[in-house]
Biotite code that builds the C-alpha atoms (Angstrom):
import biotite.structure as struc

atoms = struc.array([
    struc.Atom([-18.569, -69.881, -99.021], chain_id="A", res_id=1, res_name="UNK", atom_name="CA", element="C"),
    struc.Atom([-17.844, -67.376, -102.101], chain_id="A", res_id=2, res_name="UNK", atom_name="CA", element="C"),
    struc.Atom([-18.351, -63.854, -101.279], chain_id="A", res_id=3, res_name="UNK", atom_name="CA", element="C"),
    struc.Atom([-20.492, -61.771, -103.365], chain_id="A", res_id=4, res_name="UNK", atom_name="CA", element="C"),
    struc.Atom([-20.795, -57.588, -103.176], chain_id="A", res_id=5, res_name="UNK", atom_name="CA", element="C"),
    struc.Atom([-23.527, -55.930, -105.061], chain_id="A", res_id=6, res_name="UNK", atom_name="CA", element="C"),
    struc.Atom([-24.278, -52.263, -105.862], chain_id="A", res_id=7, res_name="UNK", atom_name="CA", element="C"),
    struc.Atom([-27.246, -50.448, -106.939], chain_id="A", res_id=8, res_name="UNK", atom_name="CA", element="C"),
    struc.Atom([-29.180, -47.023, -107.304], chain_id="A", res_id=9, res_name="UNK", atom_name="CA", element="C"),
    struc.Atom([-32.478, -46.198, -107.546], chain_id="A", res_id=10, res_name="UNK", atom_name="CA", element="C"),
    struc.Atom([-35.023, -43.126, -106.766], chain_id="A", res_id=11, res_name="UNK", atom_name="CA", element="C"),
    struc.Atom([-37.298, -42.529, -104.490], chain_id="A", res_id=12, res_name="UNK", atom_name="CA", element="C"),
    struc.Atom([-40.610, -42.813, -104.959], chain_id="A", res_id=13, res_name="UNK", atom_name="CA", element="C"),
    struc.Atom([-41.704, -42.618, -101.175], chain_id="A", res_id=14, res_name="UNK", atom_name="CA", element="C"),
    struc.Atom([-44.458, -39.487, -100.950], chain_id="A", res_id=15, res_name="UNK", atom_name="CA", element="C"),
    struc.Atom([-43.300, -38.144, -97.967], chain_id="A", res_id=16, res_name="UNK", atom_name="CA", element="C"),
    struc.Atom([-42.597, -34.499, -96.725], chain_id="A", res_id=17, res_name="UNK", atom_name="CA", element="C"),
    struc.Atom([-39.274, -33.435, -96.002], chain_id="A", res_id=18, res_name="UNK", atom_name="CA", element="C"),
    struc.Atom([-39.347, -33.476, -92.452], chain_id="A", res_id=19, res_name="UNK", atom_name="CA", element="C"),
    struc.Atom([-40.561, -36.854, -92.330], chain_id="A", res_id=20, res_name="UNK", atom_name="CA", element="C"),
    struc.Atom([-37.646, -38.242, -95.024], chain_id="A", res_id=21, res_name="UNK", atom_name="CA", element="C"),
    struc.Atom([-35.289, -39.084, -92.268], chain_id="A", res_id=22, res_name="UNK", atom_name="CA", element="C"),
    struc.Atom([-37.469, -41.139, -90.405], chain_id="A", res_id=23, res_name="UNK", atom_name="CA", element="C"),
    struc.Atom([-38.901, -43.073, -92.866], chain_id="A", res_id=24, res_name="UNK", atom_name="CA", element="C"),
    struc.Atom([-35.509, -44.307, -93.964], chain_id="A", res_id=25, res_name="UNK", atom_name="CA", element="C"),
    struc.Atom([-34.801, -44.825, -90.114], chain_id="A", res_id=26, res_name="UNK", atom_name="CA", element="C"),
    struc.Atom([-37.785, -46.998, -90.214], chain_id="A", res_id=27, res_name="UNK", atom_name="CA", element="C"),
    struc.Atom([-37.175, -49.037, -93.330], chain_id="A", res_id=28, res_name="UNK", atom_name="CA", element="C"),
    struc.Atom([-33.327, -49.147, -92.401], chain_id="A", res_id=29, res_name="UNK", atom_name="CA", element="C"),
    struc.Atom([-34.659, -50.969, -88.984], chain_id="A", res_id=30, res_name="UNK", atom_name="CA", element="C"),
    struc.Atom([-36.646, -53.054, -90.679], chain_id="A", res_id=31, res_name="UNK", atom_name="CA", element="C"),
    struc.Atom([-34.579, -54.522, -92.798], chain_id="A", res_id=32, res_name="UNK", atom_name="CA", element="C"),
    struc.Atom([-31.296, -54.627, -90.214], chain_id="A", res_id=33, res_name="UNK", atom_name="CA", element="C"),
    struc.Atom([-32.568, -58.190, -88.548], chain_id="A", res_id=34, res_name="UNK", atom_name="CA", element="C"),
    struc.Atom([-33.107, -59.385, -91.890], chain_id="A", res_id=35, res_name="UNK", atom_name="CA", element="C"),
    struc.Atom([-29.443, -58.731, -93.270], chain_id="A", res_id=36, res_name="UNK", atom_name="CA", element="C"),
    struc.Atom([-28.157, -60.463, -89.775], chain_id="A", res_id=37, res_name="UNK", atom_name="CA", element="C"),
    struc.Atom([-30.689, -63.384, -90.468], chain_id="A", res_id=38, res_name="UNK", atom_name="CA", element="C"),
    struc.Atom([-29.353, -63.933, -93.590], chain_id="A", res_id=39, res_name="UNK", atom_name="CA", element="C"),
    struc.Atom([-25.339, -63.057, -93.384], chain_id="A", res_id=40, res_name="UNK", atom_name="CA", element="C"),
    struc.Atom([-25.667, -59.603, -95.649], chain_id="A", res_id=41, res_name="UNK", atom_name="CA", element="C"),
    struc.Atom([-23.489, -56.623, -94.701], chain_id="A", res_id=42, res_name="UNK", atom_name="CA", element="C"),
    struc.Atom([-23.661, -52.750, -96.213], chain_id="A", res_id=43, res_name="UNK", atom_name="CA", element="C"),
    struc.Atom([-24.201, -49.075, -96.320], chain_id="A", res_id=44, res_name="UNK", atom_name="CA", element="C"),
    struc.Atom([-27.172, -46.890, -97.599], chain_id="A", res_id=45, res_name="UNK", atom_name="CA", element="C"),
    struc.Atom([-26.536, -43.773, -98.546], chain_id="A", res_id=46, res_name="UNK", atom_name="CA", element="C"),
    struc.Atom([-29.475, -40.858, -99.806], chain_id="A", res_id=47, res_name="UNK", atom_name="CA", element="C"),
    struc.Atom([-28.616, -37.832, -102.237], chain_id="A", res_id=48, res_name="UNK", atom_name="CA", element="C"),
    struc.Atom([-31.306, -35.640, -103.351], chain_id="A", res_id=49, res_name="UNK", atom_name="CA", element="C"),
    struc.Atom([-33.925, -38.723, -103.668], chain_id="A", res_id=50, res_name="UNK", atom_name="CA", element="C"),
    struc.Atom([-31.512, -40.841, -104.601], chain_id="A", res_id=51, res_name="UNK", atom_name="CA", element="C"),
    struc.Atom([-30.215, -44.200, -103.067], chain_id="A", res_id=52, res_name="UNK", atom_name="CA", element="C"),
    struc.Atom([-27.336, -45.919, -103.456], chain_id="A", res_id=53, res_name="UNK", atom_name="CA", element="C"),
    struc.Atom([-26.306, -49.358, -101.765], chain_id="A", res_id=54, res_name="UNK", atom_name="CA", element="C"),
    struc.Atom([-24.218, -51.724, -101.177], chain_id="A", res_id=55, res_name="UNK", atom_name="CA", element="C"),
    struc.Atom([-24.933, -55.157, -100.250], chain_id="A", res_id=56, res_name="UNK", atom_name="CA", element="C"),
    struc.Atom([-22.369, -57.884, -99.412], chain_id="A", res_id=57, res_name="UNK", atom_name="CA", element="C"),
    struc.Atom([-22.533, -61.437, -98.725], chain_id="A", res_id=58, res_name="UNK", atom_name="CA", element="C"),
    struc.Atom([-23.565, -65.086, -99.992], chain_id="A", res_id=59, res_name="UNK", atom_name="CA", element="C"),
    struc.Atom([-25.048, -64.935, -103.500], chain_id="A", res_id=60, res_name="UNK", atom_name="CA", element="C"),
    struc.Atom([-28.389, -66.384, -102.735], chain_id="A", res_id=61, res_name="UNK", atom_name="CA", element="C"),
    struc.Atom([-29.496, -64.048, -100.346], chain_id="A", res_id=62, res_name="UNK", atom_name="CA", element="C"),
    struc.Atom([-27.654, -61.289, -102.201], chain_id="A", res_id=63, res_name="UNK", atom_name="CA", element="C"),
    struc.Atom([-29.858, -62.051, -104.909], chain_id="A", res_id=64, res_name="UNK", atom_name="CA", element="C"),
    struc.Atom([-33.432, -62.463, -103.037], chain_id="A", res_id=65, res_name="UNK", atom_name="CA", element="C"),
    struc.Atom([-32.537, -59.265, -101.704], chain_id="A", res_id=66, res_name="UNK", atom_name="CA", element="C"),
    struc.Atom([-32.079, -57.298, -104.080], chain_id="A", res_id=67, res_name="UNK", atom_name="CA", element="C"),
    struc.Atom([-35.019, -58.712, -105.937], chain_id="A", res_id=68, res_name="UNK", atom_name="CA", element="C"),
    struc.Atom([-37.719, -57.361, -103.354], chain_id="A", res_id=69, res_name="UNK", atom_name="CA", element="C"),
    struc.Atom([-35.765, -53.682, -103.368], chain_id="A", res_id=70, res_name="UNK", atom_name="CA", element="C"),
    struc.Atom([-36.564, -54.075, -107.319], chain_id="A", res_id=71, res_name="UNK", atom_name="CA", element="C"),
    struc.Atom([-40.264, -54.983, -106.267], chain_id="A", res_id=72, res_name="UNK", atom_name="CA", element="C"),
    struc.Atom([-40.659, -52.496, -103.576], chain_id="A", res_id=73, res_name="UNK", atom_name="CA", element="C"),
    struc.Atom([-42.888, -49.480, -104.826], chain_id="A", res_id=74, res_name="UNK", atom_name="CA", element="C"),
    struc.Atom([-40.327, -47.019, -102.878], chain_id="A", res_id=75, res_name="UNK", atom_name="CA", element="C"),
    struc.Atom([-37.957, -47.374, -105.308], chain_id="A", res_id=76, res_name="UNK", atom_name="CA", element="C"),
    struc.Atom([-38.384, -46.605, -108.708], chain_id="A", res_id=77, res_name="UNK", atom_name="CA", element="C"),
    struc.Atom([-36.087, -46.762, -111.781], chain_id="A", res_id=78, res_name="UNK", atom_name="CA", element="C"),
    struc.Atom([-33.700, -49.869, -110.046], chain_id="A", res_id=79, res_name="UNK", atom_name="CA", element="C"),
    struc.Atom([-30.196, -49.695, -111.930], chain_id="A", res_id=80, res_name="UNK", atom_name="CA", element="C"),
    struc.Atom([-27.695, -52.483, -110.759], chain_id="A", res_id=81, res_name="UNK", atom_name="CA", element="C"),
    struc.Atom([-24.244, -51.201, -111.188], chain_id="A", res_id=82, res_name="UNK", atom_name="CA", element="C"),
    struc.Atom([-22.305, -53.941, -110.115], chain_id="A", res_id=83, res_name="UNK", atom_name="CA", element="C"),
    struc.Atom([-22.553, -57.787, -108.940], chain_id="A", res_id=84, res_name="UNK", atom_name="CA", element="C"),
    struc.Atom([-19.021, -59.227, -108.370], chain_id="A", res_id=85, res_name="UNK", atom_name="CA", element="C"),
    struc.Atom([-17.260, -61.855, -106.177], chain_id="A", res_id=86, res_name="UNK", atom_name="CA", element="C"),
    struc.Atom([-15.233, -59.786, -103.406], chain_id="A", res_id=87, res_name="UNK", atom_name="CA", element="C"),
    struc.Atom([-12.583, -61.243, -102.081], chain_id="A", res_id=88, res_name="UNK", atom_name="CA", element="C"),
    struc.Atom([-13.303, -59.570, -98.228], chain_id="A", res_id=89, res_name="UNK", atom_name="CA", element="C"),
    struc.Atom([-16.420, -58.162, -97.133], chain_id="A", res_id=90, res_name="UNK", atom_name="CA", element="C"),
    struc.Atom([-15.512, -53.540, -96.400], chain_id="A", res_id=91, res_name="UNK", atom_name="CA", element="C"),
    struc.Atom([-18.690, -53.315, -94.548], chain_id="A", res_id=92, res_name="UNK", atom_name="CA", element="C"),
    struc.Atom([-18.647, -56.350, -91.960], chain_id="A", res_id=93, res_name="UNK", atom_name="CA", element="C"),
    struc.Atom([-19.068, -54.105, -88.876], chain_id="A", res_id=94, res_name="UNK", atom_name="CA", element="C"),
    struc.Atom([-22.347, -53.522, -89.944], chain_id="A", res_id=95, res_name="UNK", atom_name="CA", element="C"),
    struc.Atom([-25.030, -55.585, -90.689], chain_id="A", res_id=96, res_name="UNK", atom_name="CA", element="C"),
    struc.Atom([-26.697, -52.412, -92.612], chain_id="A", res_id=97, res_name="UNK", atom_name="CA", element="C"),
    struc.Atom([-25.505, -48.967, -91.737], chain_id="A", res_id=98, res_name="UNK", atom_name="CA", element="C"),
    struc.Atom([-26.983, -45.214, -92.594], chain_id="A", res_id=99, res_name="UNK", atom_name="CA", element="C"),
    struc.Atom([-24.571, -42.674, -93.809], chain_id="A", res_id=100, res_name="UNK", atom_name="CA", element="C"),
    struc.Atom([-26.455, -39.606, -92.980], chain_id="A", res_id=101, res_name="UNK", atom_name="CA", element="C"),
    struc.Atom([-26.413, -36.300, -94.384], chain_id="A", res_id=102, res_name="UNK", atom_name="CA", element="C"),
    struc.Atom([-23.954, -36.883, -96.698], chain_id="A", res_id=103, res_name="UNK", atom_name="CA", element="C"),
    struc.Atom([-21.919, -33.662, -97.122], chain_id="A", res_id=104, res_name="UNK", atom_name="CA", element="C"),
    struc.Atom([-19.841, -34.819, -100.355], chain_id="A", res_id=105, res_name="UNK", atom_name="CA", element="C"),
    struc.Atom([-23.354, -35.405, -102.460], chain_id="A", res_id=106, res_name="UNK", atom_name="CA", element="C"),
    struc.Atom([-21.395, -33.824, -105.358], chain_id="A", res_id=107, res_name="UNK", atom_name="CA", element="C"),
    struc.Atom([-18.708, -36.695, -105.089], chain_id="A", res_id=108, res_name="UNK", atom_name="CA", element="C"),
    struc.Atom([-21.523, -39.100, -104.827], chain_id="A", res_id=109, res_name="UNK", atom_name="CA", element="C"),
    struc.Atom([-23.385, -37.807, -107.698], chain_id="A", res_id=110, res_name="UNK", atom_name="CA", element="C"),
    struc.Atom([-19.971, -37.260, -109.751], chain_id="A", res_id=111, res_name="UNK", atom_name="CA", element="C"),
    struc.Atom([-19.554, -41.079, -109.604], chain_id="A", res_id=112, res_name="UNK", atom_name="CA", element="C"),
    struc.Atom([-22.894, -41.944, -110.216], chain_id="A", res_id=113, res_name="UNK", atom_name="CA", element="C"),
    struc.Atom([-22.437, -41.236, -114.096], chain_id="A", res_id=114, res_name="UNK", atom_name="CA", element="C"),
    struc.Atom([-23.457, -44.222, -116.229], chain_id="A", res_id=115, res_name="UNK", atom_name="CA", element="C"),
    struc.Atom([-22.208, -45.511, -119.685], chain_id="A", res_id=116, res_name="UNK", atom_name="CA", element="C"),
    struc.Atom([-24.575, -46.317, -122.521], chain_id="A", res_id=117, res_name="UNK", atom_name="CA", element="C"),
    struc.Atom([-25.473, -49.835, -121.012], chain_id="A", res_id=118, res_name="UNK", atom_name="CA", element="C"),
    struc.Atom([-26.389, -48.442, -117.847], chain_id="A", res_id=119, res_name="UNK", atom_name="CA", element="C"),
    struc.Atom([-23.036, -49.454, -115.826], chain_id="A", res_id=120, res_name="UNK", atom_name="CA", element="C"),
    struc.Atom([-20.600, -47.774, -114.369], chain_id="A", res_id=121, res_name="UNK", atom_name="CA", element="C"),
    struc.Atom([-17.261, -48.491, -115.189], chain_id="A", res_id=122, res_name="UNK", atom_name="CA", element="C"),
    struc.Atom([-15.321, -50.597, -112.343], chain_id="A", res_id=123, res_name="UNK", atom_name="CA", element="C"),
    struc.Atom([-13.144, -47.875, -111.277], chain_id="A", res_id=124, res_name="UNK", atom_name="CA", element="C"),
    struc.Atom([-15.975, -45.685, -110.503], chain_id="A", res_id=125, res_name="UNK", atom_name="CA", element="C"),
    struc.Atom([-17.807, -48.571, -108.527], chain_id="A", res_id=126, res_name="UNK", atom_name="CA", element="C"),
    struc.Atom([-14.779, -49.204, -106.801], chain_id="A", res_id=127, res_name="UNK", atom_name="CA", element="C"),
    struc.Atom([-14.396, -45.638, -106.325], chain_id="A", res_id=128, res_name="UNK", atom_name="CA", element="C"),
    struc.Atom([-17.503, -44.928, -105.106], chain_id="A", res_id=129, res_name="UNK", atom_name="CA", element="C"),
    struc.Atom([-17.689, -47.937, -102.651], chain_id="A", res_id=130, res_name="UNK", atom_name="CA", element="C"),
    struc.Atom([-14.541, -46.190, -101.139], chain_id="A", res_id=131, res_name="UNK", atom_name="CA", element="C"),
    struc.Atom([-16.211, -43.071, -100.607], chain_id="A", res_id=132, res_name="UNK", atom_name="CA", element="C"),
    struc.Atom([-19.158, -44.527, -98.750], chain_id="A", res_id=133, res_name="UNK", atom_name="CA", element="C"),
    struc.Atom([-16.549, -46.658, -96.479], chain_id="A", res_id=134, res_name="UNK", atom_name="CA", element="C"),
    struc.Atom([-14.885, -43.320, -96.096], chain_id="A", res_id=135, res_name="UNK", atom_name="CA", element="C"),
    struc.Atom([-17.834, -41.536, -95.185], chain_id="A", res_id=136, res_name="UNK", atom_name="CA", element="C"),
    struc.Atom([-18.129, -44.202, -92.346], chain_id="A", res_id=137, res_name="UNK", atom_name="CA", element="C"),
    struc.Atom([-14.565, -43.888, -91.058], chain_id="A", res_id=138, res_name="UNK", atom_name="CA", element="C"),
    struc.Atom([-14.845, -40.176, -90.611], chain_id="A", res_id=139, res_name="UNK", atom_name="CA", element="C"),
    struc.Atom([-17.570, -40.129, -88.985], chain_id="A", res_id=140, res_name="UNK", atom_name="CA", element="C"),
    struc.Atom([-16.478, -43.187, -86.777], chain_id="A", res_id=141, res_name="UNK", atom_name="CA", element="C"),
    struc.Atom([-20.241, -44.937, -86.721], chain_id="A", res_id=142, res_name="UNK", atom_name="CA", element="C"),
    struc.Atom([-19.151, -47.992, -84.391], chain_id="A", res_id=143, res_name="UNK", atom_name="CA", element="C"),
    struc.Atom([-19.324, -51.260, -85.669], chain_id="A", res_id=144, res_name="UNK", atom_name="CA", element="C"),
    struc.Atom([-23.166, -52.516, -85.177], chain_id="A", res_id=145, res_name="UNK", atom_name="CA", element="C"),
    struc.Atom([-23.316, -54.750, -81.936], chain_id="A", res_id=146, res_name="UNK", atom_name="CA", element="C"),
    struc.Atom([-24.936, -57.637, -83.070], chain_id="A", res_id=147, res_name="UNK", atom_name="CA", element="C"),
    struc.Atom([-28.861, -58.599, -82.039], chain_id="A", res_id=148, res_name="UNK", atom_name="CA", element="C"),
    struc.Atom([-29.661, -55.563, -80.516], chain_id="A", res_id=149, res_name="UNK", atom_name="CA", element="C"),
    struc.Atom([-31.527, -54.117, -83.402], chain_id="A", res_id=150, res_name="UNK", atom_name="CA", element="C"),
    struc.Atom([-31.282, -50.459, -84.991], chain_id="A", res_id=151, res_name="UNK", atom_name="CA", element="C"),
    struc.Atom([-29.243, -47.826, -83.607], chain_id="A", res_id=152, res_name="UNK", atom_name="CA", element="C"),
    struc.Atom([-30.108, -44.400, -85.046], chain_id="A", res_id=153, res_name="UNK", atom_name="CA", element="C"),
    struc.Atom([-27.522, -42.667, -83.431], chain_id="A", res_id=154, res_name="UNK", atom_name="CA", element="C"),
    struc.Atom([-24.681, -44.619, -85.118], chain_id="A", res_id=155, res_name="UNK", atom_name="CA", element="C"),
    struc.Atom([-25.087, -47.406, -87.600], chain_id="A", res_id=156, res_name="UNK", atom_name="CA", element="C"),
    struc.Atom([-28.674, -48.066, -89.011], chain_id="A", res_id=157, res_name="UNK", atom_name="CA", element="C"),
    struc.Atom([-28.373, -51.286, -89.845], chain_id="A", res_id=158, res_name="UNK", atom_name="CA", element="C"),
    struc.Atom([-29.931, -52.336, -93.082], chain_id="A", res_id=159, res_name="UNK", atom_name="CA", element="C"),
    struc.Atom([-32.626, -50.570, -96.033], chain_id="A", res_id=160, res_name="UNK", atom_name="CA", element="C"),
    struc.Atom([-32.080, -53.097, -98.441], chain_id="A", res_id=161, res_name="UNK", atom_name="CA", element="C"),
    struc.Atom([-32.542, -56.642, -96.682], chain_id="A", res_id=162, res_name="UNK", atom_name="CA", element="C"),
    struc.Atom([-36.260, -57.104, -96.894], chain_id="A", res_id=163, res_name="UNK", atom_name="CA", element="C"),
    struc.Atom([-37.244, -53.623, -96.936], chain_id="A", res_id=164, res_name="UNK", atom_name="CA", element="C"),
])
């Protein structure tokens, strides 16, 4: 079955105070984990100053459904897909959907995030910036998500943009 990896931004629109943030993500990240499993997705979430960015990976069909309800969910606002390509190997396949938390390098995230006139980035930057989120990962060594037992906070918090 082809592989398929998909990447996307959008900003928050959730009307939430600051100390609540966190665990509203935690909440739609848990959500959405059994989802992604259901369905054979894999990714990472990562939040920048009311921004998200995500990568999804996995068959096209449910890549697809997926990211059409995170396009019809009233959280997000201002959806920009920067990338839907065939991958050869899945980089997130420990985790069903994982949470990289307080993201220290928001400038490198942010850096990347720069658009061309159409609204894409170029594939370098994608590339680059799907490197940088596996990165994150690694050097914070989140442990691969053990399978069926649903959302762990702590380390990975699997999935925000299965069903979300």
């Amino acid at each position: 079955m082809p592989l398929y990896r998909l990447l996307y931004r959008s900003e928050a629109s959730l009307q939430v105070s600051e100390q609540d943030w966190g665990r509203t993500i935690d909440q739609i990240v848990a959500t959405s984990a059994q989802l992604n499993e259901n369905v054979g997705l894999s990714g990472a979430l990562v939040t920048s100053k009311g921004l998200f960015v995500q990568v999804l990976e996995g068959p096209l069909g449910p890549l697809e459904a997926t990211f059409e309800r995170i396009c019809r969910d009233l959280r997000h606002r201002r959806v920009i897909l920067m990338e839907l390509a065939a991958a050869e190997e899945r980089i997130f396949q420990d985790w069903n959907m994982v949470r990289i938390r307080d993201v220290e390098s928001t400038a490198d995230i942010s850096s990347l995030l720069e658009l061309d006139k159409s609204n894409r980035l170029y594939a370098p930057t994608t590339s680059a910036l799907v490197s940088l989120m596996r990165n994150l990962l690694l050097s914070r060594r989140i442990p691969p998500t053990a399978r069926g037992t649903g959302a762990n906070f702590a380390t990975p918090s699997k999935a925000f943009g299965s069903s979300d």
